[in-house]
C-alpha positions, 0 to 999 in steps of 0.5 A, spaced: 562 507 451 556 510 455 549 506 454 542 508 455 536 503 457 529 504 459 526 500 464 521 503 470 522 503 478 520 497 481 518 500 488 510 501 491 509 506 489 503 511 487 506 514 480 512 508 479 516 512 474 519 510 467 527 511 467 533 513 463 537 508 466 546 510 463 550 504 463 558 504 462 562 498 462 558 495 466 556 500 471 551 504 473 552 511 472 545 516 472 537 514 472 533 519 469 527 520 468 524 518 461 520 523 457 517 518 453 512 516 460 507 522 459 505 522 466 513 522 470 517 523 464 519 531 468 522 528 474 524 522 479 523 524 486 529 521 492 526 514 493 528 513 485 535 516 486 537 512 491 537 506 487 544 509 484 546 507 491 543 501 492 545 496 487 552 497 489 552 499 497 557 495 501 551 492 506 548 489 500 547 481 500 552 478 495 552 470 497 547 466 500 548 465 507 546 459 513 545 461 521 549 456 525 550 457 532 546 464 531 551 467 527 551 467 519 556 464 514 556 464 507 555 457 503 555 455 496 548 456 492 549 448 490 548 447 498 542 452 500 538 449 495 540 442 497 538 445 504 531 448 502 529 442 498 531 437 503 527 441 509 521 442 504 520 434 503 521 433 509 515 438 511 511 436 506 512 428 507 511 430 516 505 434 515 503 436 508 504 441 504 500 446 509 505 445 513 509 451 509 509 458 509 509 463 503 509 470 505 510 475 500 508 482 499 509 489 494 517 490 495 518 489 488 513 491 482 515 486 477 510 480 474 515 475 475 516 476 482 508 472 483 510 466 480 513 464 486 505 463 487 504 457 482 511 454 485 506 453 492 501 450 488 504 445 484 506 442 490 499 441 493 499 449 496 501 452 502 498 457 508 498 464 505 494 470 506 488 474 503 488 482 505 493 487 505 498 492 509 496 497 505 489 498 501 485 493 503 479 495 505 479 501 500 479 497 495 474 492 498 469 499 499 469 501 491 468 494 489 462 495 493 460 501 491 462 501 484 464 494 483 471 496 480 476 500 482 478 505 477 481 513 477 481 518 473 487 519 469 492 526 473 491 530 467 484 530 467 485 533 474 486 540 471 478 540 469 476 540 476 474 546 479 474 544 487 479 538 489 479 534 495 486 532 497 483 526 502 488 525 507 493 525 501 500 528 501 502 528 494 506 533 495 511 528 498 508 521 495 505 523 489 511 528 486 508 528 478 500 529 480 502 536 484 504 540 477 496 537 474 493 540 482 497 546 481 494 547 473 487 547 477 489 551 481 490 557 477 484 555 472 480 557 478 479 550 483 479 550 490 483 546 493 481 543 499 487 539 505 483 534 510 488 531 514 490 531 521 497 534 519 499 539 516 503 536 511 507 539 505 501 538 501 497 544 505 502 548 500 497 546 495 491 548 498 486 554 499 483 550 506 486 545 511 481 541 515 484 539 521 480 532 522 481 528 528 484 521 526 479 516 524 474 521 524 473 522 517 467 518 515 463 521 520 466 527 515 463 525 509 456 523 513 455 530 516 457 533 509 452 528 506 447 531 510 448 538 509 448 536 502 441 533 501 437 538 506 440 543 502 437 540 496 444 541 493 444 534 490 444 531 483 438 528 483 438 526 475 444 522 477 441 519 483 434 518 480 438 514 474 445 511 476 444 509 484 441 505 488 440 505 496 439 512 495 433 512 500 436 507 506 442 512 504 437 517 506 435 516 512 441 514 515 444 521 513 439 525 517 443 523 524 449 525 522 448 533 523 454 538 521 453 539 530 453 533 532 458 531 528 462 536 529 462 534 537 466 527 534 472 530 529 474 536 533 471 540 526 467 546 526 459 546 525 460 551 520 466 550 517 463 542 515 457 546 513 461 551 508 466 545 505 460 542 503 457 547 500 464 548 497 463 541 494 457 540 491 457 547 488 463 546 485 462 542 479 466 538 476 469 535 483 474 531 485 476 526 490 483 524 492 483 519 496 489 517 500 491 510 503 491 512 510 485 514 511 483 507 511 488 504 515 482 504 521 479 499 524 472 503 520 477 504 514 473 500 508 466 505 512 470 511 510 472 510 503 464 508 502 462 515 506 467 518 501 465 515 495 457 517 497 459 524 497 462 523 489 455 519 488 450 525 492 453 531 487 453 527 480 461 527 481 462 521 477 464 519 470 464 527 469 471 530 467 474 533 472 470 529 478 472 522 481 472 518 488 479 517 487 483 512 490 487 506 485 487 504 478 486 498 477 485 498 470 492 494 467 491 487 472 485 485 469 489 484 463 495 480 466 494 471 467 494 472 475 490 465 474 496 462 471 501 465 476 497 463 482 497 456 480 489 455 478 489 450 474 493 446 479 487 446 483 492 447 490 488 447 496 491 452 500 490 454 508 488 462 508 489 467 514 488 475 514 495 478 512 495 483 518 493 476 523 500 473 521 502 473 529 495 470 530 495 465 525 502 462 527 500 461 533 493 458 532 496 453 526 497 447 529 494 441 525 499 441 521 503 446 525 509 451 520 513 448 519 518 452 513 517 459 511 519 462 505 519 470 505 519 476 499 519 482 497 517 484 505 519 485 511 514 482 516 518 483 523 518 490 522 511 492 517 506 488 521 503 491 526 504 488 533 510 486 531 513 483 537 507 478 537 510 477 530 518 476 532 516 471 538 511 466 534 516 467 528 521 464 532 518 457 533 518 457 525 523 450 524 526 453 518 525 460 515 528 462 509 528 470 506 530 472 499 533 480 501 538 485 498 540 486 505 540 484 512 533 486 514 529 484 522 526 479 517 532 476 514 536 477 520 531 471 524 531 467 518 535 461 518 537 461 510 538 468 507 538 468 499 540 474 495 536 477 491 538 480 484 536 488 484 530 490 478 536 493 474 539 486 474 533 482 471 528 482 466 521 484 467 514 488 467 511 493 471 505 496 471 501 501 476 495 499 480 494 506 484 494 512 478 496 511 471 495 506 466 501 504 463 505 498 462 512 498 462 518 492 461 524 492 464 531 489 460 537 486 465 542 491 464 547 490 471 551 483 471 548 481 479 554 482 483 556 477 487 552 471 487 545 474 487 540 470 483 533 472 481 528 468 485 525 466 479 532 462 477 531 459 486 524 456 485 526 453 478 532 450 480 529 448 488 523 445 482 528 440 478 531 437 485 524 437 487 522 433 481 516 438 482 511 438 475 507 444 473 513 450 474 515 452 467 522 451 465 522 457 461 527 463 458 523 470 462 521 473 456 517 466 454 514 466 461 512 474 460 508 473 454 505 468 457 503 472 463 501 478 459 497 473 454 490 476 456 493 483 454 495 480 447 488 477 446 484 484 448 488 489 445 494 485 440 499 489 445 505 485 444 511 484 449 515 486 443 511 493 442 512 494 450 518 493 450 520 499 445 518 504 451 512 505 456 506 504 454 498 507 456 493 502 455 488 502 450 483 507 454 487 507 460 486 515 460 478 515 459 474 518 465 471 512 469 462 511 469 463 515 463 457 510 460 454 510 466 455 502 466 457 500 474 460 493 475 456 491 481 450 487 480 444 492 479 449 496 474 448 502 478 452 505 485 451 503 490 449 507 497 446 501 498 450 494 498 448 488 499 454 485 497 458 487 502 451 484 506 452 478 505 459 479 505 458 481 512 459 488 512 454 494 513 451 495 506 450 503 508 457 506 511 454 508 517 460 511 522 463 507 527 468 511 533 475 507 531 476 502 535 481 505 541 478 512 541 472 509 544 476 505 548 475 508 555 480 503 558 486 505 554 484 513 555 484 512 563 491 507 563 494 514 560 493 512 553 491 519 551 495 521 544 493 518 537 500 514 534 500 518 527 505 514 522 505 517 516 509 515 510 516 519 509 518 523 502 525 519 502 523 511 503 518 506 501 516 503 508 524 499 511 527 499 504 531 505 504 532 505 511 539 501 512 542 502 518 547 508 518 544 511 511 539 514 514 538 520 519 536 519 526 528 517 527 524 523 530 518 523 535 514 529 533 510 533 538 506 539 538 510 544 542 503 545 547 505 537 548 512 538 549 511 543 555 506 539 558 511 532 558 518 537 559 521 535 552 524 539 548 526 538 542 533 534 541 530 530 548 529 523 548 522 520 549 520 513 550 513 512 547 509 506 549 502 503 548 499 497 550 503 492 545 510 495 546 514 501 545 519 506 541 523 511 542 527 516 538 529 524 539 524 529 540 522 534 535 516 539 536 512 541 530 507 546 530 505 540 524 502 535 529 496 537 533 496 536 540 492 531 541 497 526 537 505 523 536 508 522 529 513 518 528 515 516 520 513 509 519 520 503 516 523 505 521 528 498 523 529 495 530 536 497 530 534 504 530 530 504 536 524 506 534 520 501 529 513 503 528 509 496 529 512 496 536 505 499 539 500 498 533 495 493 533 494 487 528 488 488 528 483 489 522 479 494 518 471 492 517 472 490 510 478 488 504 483 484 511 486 490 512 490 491 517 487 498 522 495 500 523 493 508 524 488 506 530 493 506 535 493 510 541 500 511 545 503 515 552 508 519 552 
């Protein structure tokens, strides 16, 4: 008998989709799309399809495993807890709890994976991180200027009568906002495409800006400028719901549409008549993608980007938006509860891209045991060699996985991890929309594969560990989702009937005008990020490497773009003889100049380490740069991080992975 089940991906996602999961017997049959989500319930795109291949793929982990001699063996789970407890006490008793390592990152989207966190703390702590691979510095940017981060929902995006695709590709990372941008399109809006690549999203657009790298908020700035010479600005919003317009001001008056073509390799008039475009088009929104702050002037760019939004009385209007995440449904989860507050731990912190760096520099007390989840550090962290040497010194590493990643494979222990299917769960989404969504166990977990709530339940029995809840998935959920509860009177109960929007998550963001920084007004002018040791103003600074003069005169002349991929989410769906060959995309002109042909091999290098992969020339990537898809693993010759830097952007921790050059 054939069943069906509603349950949500659990992937990092910008749409996390609800799906119609059929069951038969036991085995997985098809997943679909659920009409019931308003926003994904038309399609699912193929990172969600390949789920159906992942739960029973024949390299998925299935016992727990323990190096010895420098190969794997399979052990019982009675004996891997054995082990881990013992190395924790003993870590512990030598050097205290700081002593242990807690890496974790968004591999998985459930609640319940977090609360390995409040395990950390009720022993005492641990060494942890603060900051992101991900979206750091522009989450820290909006905070900034609005004092919270907040979208507007893809169905008002039909109001917009000018959109701004910002270095986003939804086209191939966002499937469910393209039909909204298609719709504003035939009502009349312009659509304009600012990317250095020609990606599938120039499809959507009426113009494609082509920017240099990393230059996009000297963009923003010269449009600011054109802007306000023009006297084009909203000057009611400004005057009644901004502050720092005069500082603003005044800093904007250098950033002419000449000289500020001179730094992004745009024309003058082409700046002049994108921002005419902009302000005369209202309503205008901004779609922001991640990319654009994954450099070292990242959290400056989103600041800029937002001023701009500010600048036309774009904000809290139907149709408008600077927009970058949607961070409506975290306020009403229990993270204190998670974390482990109320155990008052004292943790030792280090700024997630400098995991390399902290490592080394962590000698009193020195790491002593790690524990990694839902990530792949050795593959995703920038300058990863620097990661696989100082990783290696670790005593003892454990990795939760469902496959053999770089990660696992120089662990000590490898634990098997059940899959979403095979575990009860909540999702939510802090990128676009405002849905919550639960998740049944609905696959029995092959092998021995073990929730990682049911690891650190039983690791906190042997360690007589107080504070860590003994209870059933469904207790703990209620208790996590207790603030939504007492906010609005949702129940699990009620989510569990289908995915459910929260009250208000569809309104338009500052309709009311009421900003959550200090002075309740946006902020051009930031004395918060001041005193936090950031700009207050988003003024321009050239990325790091580009103004490196050194680089450039040791042959390190292309930018190194590592954008994501249509078919995987970082390493997950990059198993090791599943997916095609890497690639290495070169401007035909670049070709010519370095001999390569497409189907040739390319050795690409930086001052951190190299790749190398099969050439293929595209007329998608400008001459000045090389593109080679991010997730890729070590197996496949060409991982990424090899060449990036671990470097930060100016605010929010976040790694500047974009600002990398290379050579060829």
């Amino acid at each position: 008998m054939i069943k069906s089940y509603r349950t949500t991906c659990p992937l990092n996602c910008w749409d996390q989709c609800s799906f119609l999961v059929e069951v038969e017997n036991g085995t997985l049959l098809s997943i679909k799309p659920d009409p019931g989500q308003k926003i994904t319930g038309s399609l699912i795109c193929t990172k969600g399809q390949q789920h159906l291949k992942r739960v029973n793929h024949p390299a998925r982990l299935r016992h727990p495993l323990l190096k010895s001699g420098g190969a794997f063996k399979q052990i019982s789970w009675e004996k891997a807890l054995e082990i881990a407890a013992a190395r924790i006490s003993a870590a512990v008793d030598r050097y205290g709890p700081l002593s242990l390592l807690h890496y974790y990152d968004s591999g998985h989207g459930g609640v319940l994976k977090d609360i390995e966190k409040r395990f950390f703390s009720a022993l005492g702590g641990c060494t942890t991180h603060r900051g992101s691979l991900c979206w750091g510095a522009g989450l820290a940017a909006q905070r900034y200027d609005f004092g919270a981060v907040l979208a507007h929902p893809f169905p008002d995006l039909v109001n917009a009568r000018c959109i701004l695709l910002w270095g986003r590709n939804p086209a191939d990372t966002s499937l469910h906002l393209v039909p909204f941008i298609r719709k504003a399109r035939e009502n009349g809006a312009r659509v304009v495409l600012i990317d250095p690549l020609t990606t599938a999203s120039a499809s959507l657009a009426d113009m494609h800006i082509h920017i240099k790298p990393g230059t996009d908020g000297a963009l923003a700035l010269g449009m600011a400028h054109h802007i306000i010479a023009g006297k084009m600005i909203d000057g009611d919003f400004v005057e009644k719901h901004c502050s720092g317009y005069t500082q603003f001001k005044e800093m904007a008056v250098a950033y002419t549409p000449d000289g500020v073509a001179q730094i992004t390799g745009i024309p003058a008039a082409q700046i002049r008549t994108l921002a005419d475009i902009y302000a005369t088009a209202k309503p205008a929104a901004i779609l922001i993608g991640y990319g654009v702050q994954r450099y070292s002037n990242g959290g400056n760019i989103i600041r800029a980007i937002d001023a701009l939004a500010a600048l036309t009385g774009n904000i809290g209007v139907p149709g408008g938006g600077a927009n970058y995440a949607n961070c409506r449904v975290t306020h009403f989860i229990n993270h204190g509860f998670l974390d482990g507050a109320d155990l008052a731990p004292q943790h030792r912190y280090y700024a997630k891209p400098r995991l390399a760096a902290a490592l080394a520099e962590f000698q009193e007390p020195p790491i002593e045991f790690a524990y990694i989840s839902r990530g792949n550090p050795l593959t995703q962290m920038g300058d990863s060699n620097a990661l696989r040497r100082t990783f290696a010194k670790i005593p003892f590493k454990i990795v939760a996985e469902h496959f053999m990643t770089d990660s696992a494979a120089a662990a000590d222990l490898v634990l098997p991890a059940t899959n979403f299917l095979e575990e009860e769960d909540l999702y939510f989404n802090s990128m676009s929309h405002s849905y919550i969504s639960y998740g049944p166990r609905i696959l029995k977990p092959p092998g021995e594969c073990r929730s990682e709530y049911s690891f650190f339940g039983e690791l906190a029995r042997l360690l007589g560990v107080k504070g860590f809840p003994g209870l059933s998935s469904e207790a703990l959920l209620k208790r996590i989702i207790a603030p939504l509860t007492a906010a609005t009177g949702i129940s699990l109960e009620q989510i569990k009937e289908g995915p459910l929007l929260l009250p208000g998550g569809d309104a338009i963001p500052w309709a009311d005008h009421n900003f959550q920084t200090p002075d309740g007004k946006f902020n051009f002018y930031s004395a918060t990020a001041a005193a936090e040791g950031c700009d207050p103003l988003p003024v321009y600074r050239a990325p790091a490497e580009l103004g490196d003069g050194t680089l450039h005169e040791q042959g390190y002349r292309y930018w190194f773009v590592t954008p994501h991929p249509r078919d995987s989410i970082h390493t997950a769906h990059r198993i090791p003889g599943d997916s095609p060959a890497p690639r290495v995309y070169l401007n035909p002109a670049v070709g010519r100049e370095h001999g390569l042909a497409s189907g040739d091999r390319a050795r690409i290098s930086s001052p951190r380490g190299s790749i190398e992969a099969a050439v293929q020339l595209s007329n998608k990537v400008p001459p000045g740069a090389v593109l080679v898809y991010e997730g890729w693993w070590r197996a496949s010759g060409a991982p990424v991080n090899n060449l990036t830097p671990d470097r930060l952007a100016d605010m929010g921790m976040q790694a500047a992975l974009y600002d990398c050059l290379c050579k060829i």
